[in-house]
C-alpha positions in Angstrom: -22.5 -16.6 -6.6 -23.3 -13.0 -7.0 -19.3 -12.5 -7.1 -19.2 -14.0 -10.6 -21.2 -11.7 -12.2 -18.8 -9.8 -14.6 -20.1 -6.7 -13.1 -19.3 -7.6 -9.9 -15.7 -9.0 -10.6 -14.6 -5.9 -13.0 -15.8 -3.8 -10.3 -13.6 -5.5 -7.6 -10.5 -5.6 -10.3 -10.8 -2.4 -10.7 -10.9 -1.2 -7.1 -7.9 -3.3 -6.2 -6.3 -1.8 -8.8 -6.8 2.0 -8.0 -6.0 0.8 -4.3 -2.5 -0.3 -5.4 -1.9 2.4 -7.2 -2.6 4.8 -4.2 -0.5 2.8 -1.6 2.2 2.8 -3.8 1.9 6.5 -4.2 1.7 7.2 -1.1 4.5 5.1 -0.3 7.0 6.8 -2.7 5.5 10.1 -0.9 6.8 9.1 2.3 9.9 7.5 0.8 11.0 10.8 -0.4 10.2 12.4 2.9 12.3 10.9 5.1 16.1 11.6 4.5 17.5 8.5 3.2 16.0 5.9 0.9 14.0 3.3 2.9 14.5 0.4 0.0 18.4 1.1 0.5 18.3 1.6 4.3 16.1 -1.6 5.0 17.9 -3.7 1.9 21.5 -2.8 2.7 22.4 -1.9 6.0 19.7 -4.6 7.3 17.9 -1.9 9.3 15.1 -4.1 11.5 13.5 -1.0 13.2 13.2 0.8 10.1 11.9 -2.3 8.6 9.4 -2.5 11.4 8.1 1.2 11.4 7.7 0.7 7.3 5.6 -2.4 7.9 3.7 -0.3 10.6 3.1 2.5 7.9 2.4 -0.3 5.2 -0.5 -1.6 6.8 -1.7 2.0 8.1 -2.2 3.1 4.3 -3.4 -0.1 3.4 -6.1 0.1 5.8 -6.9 3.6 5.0 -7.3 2.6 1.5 -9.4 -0.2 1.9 -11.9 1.5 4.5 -12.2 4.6 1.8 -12.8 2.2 -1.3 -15.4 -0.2 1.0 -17.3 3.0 2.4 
């Protein structure tokens, strides 16, 4: 029940937040880096392998971000 202390719950709150907010920044980074818009790209023309590689990417930052905020 430790999880329900407020300390405990603010604490993971804000965490996931400041982990959001870096994958999406670093998403928009990488957006902008490549030479077309990914949203368009994937949305659009239906691109599968660029949908595939963004996934790939996805769960790369998401993994960096939660292995720096766990320690």
């Amino acid at each position: 029940m430790e999880w329900l202390r407020p300390a405990a719950f603010a604490g993971s709150l804000i965490y996931s937040i400041i982990g959001v907010v870096v994958f999406w920044v670093c998403f928009m980074l990488i957006d902008r880096l490549t030479p077309y818009k990914l949203w368009s790209e994937i949305c659009e023309r239906q691109n599968m392998a660029l949908a595939i590689v963004v996934a790939a990417m996805a769960l790369g930052i998401s993994l960096i971000v939660a292995a720096a905020i766990h320690g």
